[in-house]
C-alpha positions as CSV (number, residue, x, y, z in Angstrom):
1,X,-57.3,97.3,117.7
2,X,-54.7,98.8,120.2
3,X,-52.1,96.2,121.5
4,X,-52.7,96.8,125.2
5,X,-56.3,95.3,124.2
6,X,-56.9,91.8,125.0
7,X,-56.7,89.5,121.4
8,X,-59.5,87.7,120.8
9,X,-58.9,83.8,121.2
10,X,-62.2,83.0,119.0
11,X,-63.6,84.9,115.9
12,X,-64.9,87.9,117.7
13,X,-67.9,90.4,116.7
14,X,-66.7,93.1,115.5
15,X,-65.2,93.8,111.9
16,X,-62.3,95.7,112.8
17,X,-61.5,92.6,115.7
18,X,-62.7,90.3,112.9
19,X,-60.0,91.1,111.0
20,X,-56.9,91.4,113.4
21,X,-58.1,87.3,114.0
22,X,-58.3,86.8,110.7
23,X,-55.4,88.0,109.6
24,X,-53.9,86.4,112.8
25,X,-54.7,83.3,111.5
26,X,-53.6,83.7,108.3
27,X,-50.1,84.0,109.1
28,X,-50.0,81.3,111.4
29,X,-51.5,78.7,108.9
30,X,-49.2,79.9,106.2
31,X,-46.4,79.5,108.7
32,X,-47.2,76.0,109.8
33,X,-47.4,75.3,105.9
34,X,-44.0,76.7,105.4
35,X,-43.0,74.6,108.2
36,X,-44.2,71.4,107.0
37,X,-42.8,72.4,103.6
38,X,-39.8,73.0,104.4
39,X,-39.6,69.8,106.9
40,X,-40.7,67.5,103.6
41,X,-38.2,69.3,101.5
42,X,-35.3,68.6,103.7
43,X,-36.3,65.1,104.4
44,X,-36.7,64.3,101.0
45,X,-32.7,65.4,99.8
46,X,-31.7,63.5,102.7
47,X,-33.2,60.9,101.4
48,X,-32.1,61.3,97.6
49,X,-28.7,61.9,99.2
50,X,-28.8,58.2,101.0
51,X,-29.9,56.4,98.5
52,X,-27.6,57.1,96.1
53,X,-30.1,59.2,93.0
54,X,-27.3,61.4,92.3
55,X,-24.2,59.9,93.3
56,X,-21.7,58.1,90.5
57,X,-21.3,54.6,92.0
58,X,-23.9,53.6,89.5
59,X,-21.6,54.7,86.7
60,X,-22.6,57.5,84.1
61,X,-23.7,54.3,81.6
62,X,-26.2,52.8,83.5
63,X,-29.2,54.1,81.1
64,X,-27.2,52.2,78.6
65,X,-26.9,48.8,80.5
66,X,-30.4,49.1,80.6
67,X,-31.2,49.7,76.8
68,X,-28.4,46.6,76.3
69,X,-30.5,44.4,78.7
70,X,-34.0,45.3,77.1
71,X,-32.4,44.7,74.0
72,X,-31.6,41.5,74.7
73,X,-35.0,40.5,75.9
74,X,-36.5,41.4,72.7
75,X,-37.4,38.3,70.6
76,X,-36.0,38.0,67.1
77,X,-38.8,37.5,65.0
78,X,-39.1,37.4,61.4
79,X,-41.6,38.9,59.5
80,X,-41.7,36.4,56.7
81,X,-42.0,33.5,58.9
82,X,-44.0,35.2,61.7
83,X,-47.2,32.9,61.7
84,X,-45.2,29.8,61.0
85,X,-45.1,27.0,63.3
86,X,-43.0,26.6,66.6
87,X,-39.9,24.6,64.4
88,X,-39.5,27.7,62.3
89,X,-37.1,30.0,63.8
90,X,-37.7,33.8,64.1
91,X,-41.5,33.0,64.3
92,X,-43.9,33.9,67.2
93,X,-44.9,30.1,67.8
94,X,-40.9,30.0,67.9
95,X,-40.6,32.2,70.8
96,X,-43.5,31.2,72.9
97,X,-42.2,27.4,72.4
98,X,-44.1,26.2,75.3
99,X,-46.9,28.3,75.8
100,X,-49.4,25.5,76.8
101,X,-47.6,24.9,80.3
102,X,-47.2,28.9,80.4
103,X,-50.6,28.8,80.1
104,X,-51.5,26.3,83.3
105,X,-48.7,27.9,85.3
106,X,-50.5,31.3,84.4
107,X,-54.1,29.7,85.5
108,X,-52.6,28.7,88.6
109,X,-51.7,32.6,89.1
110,X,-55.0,33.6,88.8
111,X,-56.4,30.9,91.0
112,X,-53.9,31.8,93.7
113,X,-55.1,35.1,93.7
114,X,-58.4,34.8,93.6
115,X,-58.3,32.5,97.0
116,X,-56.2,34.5,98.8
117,X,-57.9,37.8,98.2
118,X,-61.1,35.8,99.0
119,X,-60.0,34.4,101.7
120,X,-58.4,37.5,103.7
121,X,-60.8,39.8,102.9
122,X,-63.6,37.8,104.5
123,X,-61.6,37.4,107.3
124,X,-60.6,41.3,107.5
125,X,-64.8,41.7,107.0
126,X,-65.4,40.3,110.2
127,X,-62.4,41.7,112.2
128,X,-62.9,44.8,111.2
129,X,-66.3,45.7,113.3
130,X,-63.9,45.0,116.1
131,X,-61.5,48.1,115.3
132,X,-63.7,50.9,114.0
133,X,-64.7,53.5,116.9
134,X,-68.2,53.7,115.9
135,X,-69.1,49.9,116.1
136,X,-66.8,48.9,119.2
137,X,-67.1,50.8,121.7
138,X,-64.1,49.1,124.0
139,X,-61.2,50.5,123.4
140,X,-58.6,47.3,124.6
141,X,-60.4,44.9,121.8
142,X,-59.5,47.9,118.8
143,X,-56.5,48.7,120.2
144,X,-55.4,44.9,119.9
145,X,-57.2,43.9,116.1
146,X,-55.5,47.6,114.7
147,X,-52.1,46.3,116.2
148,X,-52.4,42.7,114.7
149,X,-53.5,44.7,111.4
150,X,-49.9,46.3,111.6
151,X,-48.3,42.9,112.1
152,X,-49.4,41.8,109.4
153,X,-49.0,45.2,106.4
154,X,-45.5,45.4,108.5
155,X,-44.4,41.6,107.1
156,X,-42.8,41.9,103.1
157,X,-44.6,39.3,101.0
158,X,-41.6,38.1,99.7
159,X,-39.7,37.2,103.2
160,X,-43.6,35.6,104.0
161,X,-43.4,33.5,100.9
162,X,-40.2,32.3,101.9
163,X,-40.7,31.2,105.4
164,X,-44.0,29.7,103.5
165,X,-42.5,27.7,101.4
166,X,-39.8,26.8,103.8
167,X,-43.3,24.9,105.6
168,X,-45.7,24.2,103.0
169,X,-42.7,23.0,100.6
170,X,-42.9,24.2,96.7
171,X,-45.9,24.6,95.2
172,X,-49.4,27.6,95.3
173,X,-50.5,26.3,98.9
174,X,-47.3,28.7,100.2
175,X,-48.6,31.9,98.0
176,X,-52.4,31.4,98.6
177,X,-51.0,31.7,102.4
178,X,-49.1,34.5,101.5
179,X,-52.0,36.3,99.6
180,X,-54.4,35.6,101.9
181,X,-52.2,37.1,105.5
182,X,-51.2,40.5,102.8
183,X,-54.9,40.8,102.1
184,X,-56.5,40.8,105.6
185,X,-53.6,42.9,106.9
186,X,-54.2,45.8,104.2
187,X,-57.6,45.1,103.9
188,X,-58.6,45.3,107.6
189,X,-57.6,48.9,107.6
190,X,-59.5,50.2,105.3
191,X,-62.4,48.5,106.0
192,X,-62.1,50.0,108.8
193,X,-61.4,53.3,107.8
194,X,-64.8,52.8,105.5
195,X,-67.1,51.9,108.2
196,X,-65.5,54.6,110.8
197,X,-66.4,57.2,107.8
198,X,-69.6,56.0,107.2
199,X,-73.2,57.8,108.8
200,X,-73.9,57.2,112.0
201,X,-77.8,58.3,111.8
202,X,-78.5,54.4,109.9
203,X,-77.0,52.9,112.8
204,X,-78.8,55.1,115.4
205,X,-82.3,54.5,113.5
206,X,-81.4,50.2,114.0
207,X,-80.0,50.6,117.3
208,X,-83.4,52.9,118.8
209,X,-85.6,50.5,116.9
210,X,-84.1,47.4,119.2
211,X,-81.5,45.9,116.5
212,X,-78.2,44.2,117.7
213,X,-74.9,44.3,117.2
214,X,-74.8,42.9,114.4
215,X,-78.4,44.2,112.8
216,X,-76.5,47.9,113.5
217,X,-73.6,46.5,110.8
218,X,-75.8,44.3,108.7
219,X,-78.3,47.4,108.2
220,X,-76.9,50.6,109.3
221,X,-73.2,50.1,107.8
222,X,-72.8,47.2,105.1
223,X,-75.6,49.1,102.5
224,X,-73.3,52.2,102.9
225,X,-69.9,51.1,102.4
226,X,-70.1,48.1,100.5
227,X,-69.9,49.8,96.9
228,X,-66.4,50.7,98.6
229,X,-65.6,47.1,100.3
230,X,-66.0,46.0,96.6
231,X,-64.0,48.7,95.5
232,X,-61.0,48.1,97.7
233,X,-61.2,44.3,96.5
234,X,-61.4,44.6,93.8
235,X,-58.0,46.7,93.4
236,X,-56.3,44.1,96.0
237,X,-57.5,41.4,93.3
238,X,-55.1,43.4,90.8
239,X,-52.1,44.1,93.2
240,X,-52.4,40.3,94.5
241,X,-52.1,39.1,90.7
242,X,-48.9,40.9,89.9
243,X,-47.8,39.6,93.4
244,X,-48.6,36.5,92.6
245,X,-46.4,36.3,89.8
246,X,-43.3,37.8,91.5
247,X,-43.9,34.9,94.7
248,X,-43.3,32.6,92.3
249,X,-40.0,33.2,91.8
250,X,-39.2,31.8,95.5
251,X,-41.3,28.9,94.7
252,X,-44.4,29.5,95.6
253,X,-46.2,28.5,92.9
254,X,-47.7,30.2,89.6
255,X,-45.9,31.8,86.6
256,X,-43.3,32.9,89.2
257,X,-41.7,29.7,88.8
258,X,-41.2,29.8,85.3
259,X,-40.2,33.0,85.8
260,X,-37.3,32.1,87.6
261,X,-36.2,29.1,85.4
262,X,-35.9,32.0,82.8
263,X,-33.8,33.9,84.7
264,X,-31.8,31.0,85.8
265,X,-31.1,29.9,82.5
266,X,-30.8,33.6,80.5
267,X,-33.6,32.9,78.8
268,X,-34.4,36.5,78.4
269,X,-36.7,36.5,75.5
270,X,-38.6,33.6,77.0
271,X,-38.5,36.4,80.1
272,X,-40.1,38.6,78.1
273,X,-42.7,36.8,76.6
274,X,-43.8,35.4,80.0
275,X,-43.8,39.3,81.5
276,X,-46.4,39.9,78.4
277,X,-48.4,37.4,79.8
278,X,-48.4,38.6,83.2
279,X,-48.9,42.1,81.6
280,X,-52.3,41.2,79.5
281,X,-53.8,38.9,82.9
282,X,-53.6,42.0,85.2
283,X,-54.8,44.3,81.9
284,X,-58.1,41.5,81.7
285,X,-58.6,41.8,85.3
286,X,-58.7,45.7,85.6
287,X,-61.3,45.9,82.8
288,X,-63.4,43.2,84.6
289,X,-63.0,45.0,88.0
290,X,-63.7,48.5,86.0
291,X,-67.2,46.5,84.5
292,X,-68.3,45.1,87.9
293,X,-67.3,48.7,89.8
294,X,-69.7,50.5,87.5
295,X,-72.4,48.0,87.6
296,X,-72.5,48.2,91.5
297,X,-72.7,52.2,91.4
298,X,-75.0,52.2,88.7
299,X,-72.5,53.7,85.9
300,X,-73.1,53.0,82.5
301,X,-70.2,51.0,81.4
302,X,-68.9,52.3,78.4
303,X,-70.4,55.9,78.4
């Protein structure tokens, strides 16, 4: 193609016009990618450089410190007394001297996160029909429940715990709270995310054969995305566990708070053998979520 020819803005007809687009096209996508690249790359060591990675104010020991303090958490059992009771020193009923209130405080955990995942995401299931595009069509009303969304994934869990607590006093009513406001803020977006990403032809087929509002969603969305709904709560269940555990330690109830008295007092075995604790609940509730996730898409569990 000559250059005083016009260039095609469209893939044109023609092979040898074909090309010039093509190759046209090429370079430009490879130059916005080199772009982007190069963008990430430089925002990324400025980032490194700010926080520190490669600087020496953290001394050129601090992989050591770390060995010394993981060291120190690690029990000192005895393998010729390891099964003995809790009196006998070096033994594992020794080290987890009072397992039985670990145990309740661990329950509690559990139950905290259970509620609060509960809780938010049935409330983000019903507020988020009012933010997808393809269920509401005002745009004011999405606008607003995406915003209050934000609010909410905007708000640390930790500084929410506190201010919690602060009104609710000590105790799991403050991290149920704290659960349940994380939940429907993460929640709500990818709900709504699932449902704006699902077919529209189900909801089309309810809405031509006279369904309503809420016939389109029980219908024409829920049977598609809810192998994801149950998905997506199923992983909050395990991230609201582990946070669970950590809220604690600002007194809002569970393991945290034993947590924290470990800490306070340098216990740092006893720190250690609560974190195993903590460790095996979230390891019990990713294989139940695993089993219940392959059930609902018809996987065989174990193959």
């Amino acid at each position: 193609m000559k250059e005083s020819e016009p260039r095609p803005t469209a893939p044109p007809t023609t092979p040898e016009a074909f090309e010039y687009w093509r190759g046209r096209e090429l370079r430009r996508s490879r130059l916005a990618a080199l772009l982007w690249v190069l963008g990430f790359s430089a925002v990324f060591a400025w980032s490194l450089n700010v926080s520190g990675m490669f600087s020496s104010n953290a001394g050129i020991d601090a992989f050591g410190r770390l060995g010394q303090f993981l060291e120190r958490m690690l029990p000192d059992l005895r393998s010729e007394v390891l099964f003995d009771d809790r009196r006998t020193q070096g033994s594992v009923a020794y080290w987890y001297y009072d397992f039985p209130r670990w145990l309740d405080a661990a329950i509690e955990t559990v139950q905290m996160a259970v509620v609060g995942t509960a809780a938010g995401a049935i409330i983000a299931l019903g507020l988020c029909s009012l933010a997808a595009r393809n269920l509401m069509p005002f745009a004011p009303v999405r606008f607003v429940v995406r915003r209050f969304f934000e609010i909410l994934r905007t708000i640390p869990d930790i500084i929410l715990a506190i201010l919690l607590t602060a009104a609710f006093g000590i105790g799991p009513m403050a991290g149920v709270l704290t659960l349940m406001i994380a939940t429907l803020g993460s929640q709500g977006k990818l709900y709504t995310e699932a449902i704006e990403s699902s077919d529209a032809r189900p909801i089309e087929a309810v809405r031509a054969a006279g369904g309503n509002w809420f016939a389109q969603i029980r219908y024409g969305v829920l049977p598609q995305v809810f192998p994801i709904i149950v998905s997506y709560l199923l992983l909050r269940l395990e991230v609201n566990l582990a946070a669970a555990a950590a809220l604690g330690i600002v007194g809002a109830g569970g393991i945290g708070l034993e947590l924290e008295r470990a800490i306070t007092y340098t216990e740092f075995d006893t720190y250690f053998a609560i974190l195993l604790m903590i460790i095996l609940m979230i390891f019990v509730i990713d294989l139940t979520s695993e089993f219940i996730r392959h059930r609902l898409m018809g996987l065989k569990v174990y193959a």
